[in-house]
PDBQT receptor file of N, H, CA, C and O in Angstrom, charges set to zero:
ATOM      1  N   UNK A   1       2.593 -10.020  -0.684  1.00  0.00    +0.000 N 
ATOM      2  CA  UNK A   1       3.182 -11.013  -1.543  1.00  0.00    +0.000 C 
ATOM      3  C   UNK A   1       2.678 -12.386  -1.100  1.00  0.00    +0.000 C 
ATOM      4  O   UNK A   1       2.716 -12.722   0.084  1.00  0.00    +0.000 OA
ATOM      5  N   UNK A   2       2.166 -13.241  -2.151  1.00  0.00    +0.000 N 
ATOM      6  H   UNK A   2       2.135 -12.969  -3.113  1.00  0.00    +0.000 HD
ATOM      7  CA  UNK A   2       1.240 -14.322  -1.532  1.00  0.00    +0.000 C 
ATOM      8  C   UNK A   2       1.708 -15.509  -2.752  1.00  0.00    +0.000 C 
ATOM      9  O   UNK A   2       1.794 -15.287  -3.960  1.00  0.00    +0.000 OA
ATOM     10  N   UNK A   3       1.968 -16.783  -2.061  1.00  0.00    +0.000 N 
ATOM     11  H   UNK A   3       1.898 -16.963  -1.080  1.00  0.00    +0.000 HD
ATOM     12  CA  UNK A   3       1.803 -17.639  -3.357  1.00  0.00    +0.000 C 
ATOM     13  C   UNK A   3       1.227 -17.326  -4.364  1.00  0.00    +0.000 C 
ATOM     14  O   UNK A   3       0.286 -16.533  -4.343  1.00  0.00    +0.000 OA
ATOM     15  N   UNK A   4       1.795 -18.034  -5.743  1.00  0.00    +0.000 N 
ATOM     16  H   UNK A   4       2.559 -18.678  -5.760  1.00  0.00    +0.000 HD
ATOM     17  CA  UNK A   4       1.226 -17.880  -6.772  1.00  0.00    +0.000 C 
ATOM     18  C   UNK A   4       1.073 -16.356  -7.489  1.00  0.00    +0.000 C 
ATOM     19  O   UNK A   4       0.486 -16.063  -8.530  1.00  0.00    +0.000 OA
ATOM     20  N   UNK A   5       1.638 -15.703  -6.774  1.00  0.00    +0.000 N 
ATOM     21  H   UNK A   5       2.115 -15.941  -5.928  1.00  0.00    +0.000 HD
ATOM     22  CA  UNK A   5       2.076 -14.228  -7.701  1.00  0.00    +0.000 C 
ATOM     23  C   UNK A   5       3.031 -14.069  -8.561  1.00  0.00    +0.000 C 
ATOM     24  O   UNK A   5       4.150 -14.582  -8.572  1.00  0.00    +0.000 OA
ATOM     25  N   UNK A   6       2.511 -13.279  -9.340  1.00  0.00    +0.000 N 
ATOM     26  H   UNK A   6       1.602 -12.862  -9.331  1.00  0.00    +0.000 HD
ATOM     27  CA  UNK A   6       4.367 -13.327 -10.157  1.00  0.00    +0.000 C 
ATOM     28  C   UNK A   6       4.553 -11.320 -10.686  1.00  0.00    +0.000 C 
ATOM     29  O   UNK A   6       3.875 -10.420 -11.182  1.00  0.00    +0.000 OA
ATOM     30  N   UNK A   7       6.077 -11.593 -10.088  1.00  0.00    +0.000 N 
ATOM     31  H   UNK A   7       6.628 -12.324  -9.685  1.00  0.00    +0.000 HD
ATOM     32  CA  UNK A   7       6.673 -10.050  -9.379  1.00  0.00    +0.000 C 
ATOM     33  C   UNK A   7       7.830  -9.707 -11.006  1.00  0.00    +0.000 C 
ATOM     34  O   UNK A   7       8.240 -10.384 -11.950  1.00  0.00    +0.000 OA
ATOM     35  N   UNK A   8       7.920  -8.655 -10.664  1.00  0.00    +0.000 N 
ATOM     36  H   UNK A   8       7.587  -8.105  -9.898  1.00  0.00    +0.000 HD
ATOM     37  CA  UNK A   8       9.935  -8.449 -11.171  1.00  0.00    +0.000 C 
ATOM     38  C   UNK A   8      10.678  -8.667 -10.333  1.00  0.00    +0.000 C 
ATOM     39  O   UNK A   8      10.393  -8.298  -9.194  1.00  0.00    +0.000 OA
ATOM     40  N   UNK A   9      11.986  -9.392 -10.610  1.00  0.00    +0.000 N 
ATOM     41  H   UNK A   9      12.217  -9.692 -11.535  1.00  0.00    +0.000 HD
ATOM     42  CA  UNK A   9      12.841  -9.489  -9.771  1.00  0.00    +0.000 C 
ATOM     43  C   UNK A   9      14.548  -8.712 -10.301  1.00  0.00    +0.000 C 
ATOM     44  O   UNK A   9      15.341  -8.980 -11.204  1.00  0.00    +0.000 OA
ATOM     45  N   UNK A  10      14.518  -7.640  -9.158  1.00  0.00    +0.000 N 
ATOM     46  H   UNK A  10      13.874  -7.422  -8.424  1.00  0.00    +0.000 HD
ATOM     47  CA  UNK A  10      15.786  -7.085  -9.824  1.00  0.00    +0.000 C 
ATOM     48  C   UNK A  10      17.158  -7.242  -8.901  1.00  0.00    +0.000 C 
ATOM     49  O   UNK A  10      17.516  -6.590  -7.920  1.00  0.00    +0.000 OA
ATOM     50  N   UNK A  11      17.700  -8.199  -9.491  1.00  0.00    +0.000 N 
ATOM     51  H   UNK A  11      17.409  -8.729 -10.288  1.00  0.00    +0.000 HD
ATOM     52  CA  UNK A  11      19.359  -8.530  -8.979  1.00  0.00    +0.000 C 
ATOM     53  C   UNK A  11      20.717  -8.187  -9.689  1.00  0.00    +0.000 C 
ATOM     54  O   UNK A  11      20.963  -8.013 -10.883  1.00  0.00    +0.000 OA
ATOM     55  N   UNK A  12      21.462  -8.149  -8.661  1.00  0.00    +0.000 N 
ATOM     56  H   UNK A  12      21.262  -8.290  -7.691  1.00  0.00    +0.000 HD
ATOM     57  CA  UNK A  12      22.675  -7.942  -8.981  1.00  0.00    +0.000 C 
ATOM     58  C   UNK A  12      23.169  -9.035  -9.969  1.00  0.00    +0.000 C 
ATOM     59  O   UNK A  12      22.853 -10.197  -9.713  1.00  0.00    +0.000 OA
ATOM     60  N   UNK A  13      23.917  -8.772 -11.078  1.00  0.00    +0.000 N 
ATOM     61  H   UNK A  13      24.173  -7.828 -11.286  1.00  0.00    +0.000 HD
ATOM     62  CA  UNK A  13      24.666  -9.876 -11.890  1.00  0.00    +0.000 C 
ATOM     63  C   UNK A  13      23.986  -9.988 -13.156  1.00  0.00    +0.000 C 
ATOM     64  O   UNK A  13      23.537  -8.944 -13.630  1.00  0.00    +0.000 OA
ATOM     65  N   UNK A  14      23.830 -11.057 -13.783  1.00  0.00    +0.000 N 
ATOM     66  H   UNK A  14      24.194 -11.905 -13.398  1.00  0.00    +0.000 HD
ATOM     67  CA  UNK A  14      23.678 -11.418 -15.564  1.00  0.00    +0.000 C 
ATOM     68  C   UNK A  14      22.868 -10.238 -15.852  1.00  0.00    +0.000 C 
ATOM     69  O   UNK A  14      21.771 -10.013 -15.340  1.00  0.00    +0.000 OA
ATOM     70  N   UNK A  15      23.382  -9.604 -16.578  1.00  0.00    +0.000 N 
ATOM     71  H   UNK A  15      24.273  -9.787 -16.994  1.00  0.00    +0.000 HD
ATOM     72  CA  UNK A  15      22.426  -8.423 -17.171  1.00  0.00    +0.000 C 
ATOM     73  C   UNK A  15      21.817  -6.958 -16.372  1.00  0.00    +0.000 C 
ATOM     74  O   UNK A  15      21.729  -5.786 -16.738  1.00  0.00    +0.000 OA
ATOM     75  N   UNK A  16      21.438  -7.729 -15.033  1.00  0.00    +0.000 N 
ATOM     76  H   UNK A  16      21.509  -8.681 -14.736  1.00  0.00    +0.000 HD
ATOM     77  CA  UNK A  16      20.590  -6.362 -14.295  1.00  0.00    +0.000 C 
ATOM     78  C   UNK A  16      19.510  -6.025 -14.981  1.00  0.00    +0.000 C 
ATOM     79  O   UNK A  16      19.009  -4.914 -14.811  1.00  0.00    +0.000 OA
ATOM     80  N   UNK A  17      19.055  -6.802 -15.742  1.00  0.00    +0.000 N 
ATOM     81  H   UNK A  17      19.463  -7.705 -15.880  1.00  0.00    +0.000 HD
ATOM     82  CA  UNK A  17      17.513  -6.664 -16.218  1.00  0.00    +0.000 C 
ATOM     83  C   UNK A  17      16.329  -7.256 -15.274  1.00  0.00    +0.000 C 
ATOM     84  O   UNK A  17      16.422  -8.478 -15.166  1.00  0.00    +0.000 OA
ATOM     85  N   UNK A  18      15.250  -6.693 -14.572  1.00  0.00    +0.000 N 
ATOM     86  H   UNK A  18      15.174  -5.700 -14.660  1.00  0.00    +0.000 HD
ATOM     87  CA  UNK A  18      14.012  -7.143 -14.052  1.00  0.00    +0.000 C 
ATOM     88  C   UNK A  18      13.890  -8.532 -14.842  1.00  0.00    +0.000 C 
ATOM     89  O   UNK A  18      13.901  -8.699 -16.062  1.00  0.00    +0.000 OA
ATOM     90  N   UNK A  19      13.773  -9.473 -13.830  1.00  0.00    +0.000 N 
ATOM     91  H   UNK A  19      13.764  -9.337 -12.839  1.00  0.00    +0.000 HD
ATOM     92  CA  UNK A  19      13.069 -10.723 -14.071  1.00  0.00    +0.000 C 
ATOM     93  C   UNK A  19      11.725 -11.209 -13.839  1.00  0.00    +0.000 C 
ATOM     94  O   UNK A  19      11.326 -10.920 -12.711  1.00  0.00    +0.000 OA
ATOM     95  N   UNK A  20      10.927 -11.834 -14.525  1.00  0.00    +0.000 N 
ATOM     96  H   UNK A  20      11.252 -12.069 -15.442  1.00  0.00    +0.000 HD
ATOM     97  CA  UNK A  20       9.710 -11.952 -14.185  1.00  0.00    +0.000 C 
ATOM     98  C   UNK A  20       9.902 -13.283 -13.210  1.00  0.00    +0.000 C 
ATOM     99  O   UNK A  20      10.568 -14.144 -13.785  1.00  0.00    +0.000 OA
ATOM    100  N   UNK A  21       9.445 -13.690 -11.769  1.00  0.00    +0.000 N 
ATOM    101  H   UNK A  21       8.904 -12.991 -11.302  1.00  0.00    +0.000 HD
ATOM    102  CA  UNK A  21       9.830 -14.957 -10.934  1.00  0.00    +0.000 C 
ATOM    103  C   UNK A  21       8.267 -14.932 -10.282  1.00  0.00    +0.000 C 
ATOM    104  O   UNK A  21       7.501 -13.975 -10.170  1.00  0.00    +0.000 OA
ATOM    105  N   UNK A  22       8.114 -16.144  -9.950  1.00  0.00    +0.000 N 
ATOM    106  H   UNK A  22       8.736 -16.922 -10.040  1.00  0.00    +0.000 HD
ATOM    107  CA  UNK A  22       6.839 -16.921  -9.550  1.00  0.00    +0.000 C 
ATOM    108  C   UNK A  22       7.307 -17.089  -7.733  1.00  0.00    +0.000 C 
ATOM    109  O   UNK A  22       8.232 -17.674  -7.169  1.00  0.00    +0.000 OA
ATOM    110  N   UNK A  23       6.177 -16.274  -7.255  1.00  0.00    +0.000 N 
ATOM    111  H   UNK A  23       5.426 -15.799  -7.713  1.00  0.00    +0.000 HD
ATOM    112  CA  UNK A  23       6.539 -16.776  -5.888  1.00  0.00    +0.000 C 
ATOM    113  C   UNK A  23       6.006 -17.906  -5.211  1.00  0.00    +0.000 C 
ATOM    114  O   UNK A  23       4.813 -18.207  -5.218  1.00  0.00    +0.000 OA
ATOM    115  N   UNK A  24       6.887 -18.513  -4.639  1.00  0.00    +0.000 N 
ATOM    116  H   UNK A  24       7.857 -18.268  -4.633  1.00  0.00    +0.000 HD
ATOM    117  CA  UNK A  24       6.461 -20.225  -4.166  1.00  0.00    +0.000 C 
ATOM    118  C   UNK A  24       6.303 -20.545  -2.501  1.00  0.00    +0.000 C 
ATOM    119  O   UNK A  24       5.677 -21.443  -1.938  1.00  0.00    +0.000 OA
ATOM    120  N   UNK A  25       7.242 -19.287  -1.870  1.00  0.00    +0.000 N 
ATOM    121  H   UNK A  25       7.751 -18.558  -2.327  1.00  0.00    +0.000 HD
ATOM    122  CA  UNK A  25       6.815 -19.361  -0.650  1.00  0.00    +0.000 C 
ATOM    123  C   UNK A  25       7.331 -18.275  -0.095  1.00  0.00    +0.000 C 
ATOM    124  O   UNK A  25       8.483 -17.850  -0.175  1.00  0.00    +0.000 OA
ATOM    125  N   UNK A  26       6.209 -17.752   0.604  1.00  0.00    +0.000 N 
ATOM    126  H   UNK A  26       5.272 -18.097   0.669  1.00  0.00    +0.000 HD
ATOM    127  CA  UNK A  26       6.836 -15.810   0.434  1.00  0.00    +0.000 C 
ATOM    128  C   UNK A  26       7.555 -15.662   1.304  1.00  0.00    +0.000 C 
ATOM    129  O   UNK A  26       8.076 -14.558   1.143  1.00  0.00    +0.000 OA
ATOM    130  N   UNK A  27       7.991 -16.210   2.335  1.00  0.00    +0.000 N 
ATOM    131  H   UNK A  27       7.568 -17.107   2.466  1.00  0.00    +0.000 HD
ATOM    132  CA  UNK A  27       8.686 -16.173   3.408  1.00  0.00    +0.000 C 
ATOM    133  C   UNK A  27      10.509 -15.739   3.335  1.00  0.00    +0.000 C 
ATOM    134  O   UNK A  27      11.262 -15.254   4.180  1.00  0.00    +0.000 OA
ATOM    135  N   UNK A  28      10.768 -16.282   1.590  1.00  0.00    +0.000 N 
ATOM    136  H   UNK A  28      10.156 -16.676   0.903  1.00  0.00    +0.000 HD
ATOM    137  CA  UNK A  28      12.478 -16.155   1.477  1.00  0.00    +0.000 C 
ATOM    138  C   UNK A  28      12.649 -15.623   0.176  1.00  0.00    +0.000 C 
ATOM    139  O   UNK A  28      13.139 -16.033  -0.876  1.00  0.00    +0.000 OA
ATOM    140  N   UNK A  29      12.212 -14.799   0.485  1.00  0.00    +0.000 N 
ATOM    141  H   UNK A  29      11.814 -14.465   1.339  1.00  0.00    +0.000 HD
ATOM    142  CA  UNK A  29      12.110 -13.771  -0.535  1.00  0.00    +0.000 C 
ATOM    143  C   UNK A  29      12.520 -12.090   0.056  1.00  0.00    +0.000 C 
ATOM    144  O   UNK A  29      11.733 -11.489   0.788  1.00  0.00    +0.000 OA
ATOM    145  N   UNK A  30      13.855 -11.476  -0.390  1.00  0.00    +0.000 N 
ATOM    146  H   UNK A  30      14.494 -11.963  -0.984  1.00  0.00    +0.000 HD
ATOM    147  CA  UNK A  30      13.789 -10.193   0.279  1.00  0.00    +0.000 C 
ATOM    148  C   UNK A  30      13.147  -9.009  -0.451  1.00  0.00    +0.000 C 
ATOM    149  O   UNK A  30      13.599  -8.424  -1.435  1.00  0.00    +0.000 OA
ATOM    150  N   UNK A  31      12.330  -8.833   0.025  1.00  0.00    +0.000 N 
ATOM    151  H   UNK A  31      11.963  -9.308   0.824  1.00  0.00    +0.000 HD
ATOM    152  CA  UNK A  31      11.031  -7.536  -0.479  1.00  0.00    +0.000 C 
ATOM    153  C   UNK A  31      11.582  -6.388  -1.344  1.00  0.00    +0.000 C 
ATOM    154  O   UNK A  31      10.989  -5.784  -2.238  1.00  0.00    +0.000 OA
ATOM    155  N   UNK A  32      12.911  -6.202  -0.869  1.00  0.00    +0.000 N 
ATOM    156  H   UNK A  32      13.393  -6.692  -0.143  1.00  0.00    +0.000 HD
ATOM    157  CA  UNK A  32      13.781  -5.079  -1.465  1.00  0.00    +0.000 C 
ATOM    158  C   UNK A  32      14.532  -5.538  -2.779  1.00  0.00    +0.000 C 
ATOM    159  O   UNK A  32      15.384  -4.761  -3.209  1.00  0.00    +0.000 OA
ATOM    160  N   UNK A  33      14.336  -6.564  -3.371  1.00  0.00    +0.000 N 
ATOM    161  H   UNK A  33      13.644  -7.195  -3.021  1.00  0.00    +0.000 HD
ATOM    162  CA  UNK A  33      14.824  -6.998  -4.848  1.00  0.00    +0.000 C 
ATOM    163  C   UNK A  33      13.600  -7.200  -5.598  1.00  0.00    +0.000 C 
ATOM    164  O   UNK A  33      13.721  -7.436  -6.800  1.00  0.00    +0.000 OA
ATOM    165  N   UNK A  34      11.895  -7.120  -4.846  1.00  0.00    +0.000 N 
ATOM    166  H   UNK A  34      11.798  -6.928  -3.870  1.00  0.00    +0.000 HD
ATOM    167  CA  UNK A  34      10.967  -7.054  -5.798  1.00  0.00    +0.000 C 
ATOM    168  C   UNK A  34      10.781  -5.908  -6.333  1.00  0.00    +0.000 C 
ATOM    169  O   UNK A  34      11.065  -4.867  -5.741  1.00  0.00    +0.000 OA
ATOM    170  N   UNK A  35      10.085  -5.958  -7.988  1.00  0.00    +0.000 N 
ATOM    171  H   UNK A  35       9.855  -6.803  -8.469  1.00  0.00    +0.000 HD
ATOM    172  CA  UNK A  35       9.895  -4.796  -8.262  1.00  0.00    +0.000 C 
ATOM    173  C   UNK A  35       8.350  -4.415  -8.907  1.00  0.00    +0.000 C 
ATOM    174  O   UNK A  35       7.665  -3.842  -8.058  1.00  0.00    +0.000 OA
ATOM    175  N   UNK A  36       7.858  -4.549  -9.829  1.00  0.00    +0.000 N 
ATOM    176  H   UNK A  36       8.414  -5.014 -10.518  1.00  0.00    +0.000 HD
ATOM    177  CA  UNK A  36       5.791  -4.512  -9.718  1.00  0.00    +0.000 C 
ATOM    178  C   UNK A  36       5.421  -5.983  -9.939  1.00  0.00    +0.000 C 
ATOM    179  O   UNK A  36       6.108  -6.888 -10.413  1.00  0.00    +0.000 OA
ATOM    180  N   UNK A  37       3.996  -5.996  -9.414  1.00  0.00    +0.000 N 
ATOM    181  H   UNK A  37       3.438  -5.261  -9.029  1.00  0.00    +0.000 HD
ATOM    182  CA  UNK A  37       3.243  -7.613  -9.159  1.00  0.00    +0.000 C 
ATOM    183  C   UNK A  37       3.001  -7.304 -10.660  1.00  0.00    +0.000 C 
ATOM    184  O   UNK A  37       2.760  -6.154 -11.029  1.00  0.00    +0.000 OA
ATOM    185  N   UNK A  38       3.076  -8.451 -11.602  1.00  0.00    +0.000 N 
ATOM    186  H   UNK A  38       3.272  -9.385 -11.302  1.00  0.00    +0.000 HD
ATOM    187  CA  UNK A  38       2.668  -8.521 -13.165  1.00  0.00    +0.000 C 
ATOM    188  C   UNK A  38       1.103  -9.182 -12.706  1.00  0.00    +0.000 C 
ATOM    189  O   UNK A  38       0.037  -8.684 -13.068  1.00  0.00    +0.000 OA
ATOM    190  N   UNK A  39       1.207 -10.177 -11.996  1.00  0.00    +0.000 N 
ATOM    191  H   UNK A  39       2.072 -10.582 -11.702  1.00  0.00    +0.000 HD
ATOM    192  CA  UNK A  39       0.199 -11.087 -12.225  1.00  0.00    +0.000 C 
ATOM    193  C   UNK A  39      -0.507 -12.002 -11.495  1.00  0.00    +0.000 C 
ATOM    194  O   UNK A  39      -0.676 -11.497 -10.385  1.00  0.00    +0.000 OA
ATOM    195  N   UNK A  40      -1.210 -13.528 -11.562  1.00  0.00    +0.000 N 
ATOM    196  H   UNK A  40      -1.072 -13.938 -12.464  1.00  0.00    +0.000 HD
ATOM    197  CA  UNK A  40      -1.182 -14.508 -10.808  1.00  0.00    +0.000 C 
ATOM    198  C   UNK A  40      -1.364 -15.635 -11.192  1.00  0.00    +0.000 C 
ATOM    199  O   UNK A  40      -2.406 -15.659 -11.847  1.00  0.00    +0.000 OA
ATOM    200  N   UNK A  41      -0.806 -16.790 -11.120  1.00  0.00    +0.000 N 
ATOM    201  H   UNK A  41       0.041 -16.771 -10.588  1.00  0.00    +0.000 HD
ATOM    202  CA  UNK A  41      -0.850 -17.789 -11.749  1.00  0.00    +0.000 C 
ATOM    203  C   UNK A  41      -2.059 -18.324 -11.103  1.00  0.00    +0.000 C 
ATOM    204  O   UNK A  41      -2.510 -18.206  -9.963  1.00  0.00    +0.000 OA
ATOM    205  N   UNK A  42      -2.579 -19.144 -12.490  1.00  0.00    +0.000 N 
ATOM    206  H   UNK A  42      -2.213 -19.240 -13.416  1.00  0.00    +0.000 HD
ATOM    207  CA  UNK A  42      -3.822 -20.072 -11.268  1.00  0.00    +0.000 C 
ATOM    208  C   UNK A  42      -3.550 -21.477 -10.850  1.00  0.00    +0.000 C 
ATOM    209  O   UNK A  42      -2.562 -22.197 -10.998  1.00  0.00    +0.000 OA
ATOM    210  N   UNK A  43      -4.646 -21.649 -10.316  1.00  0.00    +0.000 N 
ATOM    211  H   UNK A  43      -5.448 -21.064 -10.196  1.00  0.00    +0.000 HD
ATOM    212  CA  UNK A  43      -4.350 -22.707  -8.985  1.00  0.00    +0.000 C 
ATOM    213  C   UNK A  43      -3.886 -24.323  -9.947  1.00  0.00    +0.000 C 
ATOM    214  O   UNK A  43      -3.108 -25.166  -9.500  1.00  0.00    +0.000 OA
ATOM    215  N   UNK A  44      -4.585 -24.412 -11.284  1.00  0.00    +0.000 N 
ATOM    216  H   UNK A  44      -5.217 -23.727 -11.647  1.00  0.00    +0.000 HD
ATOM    217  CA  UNK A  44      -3.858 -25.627 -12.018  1.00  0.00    +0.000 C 
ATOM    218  C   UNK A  44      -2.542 -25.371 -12.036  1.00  0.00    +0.000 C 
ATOM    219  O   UNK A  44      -1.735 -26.095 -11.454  1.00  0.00    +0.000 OA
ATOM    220  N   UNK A  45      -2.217 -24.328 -12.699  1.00  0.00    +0.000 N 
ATOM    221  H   UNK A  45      -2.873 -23.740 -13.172  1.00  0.00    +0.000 HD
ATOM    222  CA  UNK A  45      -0.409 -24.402 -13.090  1.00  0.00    +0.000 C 
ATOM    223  C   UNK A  45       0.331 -24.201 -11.641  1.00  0.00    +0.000 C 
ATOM    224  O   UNK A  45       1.493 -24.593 -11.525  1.00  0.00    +0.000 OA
ATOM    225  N   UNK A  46      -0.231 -23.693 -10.727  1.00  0.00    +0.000 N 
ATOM    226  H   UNK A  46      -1.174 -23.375 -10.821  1.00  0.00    +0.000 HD
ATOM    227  CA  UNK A  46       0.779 -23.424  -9.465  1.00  0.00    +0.000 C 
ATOM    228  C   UNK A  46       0.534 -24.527  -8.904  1.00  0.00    +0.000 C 
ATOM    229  O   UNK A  46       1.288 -24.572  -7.932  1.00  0.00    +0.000 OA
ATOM    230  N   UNK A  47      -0.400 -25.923  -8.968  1.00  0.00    +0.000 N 
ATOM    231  H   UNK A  47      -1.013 -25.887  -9.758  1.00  0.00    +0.000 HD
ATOM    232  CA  UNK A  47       0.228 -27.027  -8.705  1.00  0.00    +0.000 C 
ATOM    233  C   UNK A  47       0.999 -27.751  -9.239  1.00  0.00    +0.000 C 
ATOM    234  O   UNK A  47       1.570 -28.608  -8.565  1.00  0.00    +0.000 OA
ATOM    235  N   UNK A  48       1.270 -27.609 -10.742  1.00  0.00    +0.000 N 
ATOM    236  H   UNK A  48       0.807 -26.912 -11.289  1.00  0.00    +0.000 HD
ATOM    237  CA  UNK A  48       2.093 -28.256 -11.480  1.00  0.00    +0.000 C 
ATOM    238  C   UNK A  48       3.763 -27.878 -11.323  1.00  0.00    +0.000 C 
ATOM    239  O   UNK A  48       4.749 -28.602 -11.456  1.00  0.00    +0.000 OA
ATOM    240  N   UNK A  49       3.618 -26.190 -10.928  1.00  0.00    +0.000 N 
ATOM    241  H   UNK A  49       2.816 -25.602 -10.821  1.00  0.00    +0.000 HD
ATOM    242  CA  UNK A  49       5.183 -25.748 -10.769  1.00  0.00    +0.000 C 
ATOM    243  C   UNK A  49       5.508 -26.526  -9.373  1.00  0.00    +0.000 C 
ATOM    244  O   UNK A  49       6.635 -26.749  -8.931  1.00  0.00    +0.000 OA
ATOM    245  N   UNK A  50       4.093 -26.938  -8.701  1.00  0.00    +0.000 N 
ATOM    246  H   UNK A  50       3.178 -26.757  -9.060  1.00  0.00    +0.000 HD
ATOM    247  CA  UNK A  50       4.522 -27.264  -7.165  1.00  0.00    +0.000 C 
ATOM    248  C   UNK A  50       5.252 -28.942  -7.171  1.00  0.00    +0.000 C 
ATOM    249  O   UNK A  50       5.962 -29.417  -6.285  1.00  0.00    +0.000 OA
ATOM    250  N   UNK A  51       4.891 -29.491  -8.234  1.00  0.00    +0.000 N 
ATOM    251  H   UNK A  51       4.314 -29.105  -8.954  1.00  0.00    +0.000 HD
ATOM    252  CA  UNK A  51       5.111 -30.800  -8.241  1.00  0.00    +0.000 C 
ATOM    253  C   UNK A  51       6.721 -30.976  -9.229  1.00  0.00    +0.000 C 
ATOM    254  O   UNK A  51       7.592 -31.818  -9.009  1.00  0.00    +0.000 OA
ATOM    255  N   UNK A  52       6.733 -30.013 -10.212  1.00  0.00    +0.000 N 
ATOM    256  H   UNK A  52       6.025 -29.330 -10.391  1.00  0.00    +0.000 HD
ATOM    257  CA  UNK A  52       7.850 -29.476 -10.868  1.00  0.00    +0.000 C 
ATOM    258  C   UNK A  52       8.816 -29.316  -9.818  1.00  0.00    +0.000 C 
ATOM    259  O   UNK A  52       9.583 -30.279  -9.846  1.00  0.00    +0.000 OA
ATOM    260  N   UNK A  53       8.995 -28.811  -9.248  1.00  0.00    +0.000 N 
ATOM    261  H   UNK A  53       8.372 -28.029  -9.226  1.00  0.00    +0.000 HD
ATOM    262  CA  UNK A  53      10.287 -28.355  -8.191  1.00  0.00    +0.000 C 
ATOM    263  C   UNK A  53      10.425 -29.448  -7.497  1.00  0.00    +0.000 C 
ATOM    264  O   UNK A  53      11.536 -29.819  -7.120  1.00  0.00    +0.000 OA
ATOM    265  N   UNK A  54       9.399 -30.062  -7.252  1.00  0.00    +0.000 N 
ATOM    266  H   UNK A  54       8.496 -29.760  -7.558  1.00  0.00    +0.000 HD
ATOM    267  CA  UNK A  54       9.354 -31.527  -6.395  1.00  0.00    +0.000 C 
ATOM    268  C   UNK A  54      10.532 -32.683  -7.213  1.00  0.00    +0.000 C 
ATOM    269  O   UNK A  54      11.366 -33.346  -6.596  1.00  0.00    +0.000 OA
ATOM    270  N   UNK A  55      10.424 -32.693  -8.027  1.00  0.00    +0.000 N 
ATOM    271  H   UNK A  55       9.746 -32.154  -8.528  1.00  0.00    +0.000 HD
ATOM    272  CA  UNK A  55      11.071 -33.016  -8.737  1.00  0.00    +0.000 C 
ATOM    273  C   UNK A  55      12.309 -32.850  -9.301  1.00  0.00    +0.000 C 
ATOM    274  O   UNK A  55      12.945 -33.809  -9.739  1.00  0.00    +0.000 OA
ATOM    275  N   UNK A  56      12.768 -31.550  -9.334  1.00  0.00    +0.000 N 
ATOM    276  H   UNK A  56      12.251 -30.771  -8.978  1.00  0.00    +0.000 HD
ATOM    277  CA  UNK A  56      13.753 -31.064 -10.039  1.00  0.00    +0.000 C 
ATOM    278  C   UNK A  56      14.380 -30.991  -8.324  1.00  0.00    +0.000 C 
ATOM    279  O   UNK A  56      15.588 -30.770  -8.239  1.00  0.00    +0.000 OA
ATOM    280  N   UNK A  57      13.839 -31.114  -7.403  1.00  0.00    +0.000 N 
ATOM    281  H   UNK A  57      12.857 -31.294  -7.472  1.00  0.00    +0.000 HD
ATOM    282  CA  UNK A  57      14.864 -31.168  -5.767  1.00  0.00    +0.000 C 
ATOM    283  C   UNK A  57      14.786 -32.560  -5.112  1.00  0.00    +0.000 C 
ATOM    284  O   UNK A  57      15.172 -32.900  -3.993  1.00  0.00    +0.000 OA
ATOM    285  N   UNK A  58      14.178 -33.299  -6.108  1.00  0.00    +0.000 N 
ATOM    286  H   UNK A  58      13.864 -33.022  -7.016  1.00  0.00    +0.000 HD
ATOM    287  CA  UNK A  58      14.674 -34.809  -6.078  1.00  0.00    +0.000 C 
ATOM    288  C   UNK A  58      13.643 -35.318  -4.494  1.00  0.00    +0.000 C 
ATOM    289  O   UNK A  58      14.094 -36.021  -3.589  1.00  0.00    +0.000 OA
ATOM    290  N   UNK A  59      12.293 -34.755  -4.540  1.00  0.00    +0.000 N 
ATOM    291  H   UNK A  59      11.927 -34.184  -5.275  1.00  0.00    +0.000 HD
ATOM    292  CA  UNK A  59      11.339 -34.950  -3.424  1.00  0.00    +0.000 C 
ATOM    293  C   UNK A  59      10.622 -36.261  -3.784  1.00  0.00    +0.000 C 
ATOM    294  O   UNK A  59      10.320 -37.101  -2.936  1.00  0.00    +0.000 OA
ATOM    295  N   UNK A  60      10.345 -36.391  -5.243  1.00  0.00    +0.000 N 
ATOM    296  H   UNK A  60      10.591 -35.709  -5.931  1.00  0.00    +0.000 HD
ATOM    297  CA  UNK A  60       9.553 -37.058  -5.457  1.00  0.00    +0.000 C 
ATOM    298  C   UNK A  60      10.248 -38.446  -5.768  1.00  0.00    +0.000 C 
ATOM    299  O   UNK A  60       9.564 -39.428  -6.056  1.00  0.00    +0.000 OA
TER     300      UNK A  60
């Protein structure tokens, strides 16, 4: 699991439907709620989500 992948994510609560989630830093992420790799974002948009969150956590 490496930046810029994007997994299913299956959790407990709203629905219990697989979510598609973008991984941002693989470190806090528990392995046992992923479910298949769909994909990978590329390196333009995974800086933009990087500057996005920057933002939306009040960094910038």
């Amino acid at each position: 699991m490496k930046r810029g992948e994007i997994w299913t994510l299956q959790a407990d609560g709203y629905d219990s439907k697989p979510r598609p989630v973008v991984i941002v830093h693989s470190d806090t992420v528990d392995r046992k709620l992923l479910g298949y790799k769909v994909g990978v974002v590329d390196d333009a948009s995974m800086t933009n989500i990087g500057r996005q969150l920057m933002r939306v956590l009040g960094l910038l």
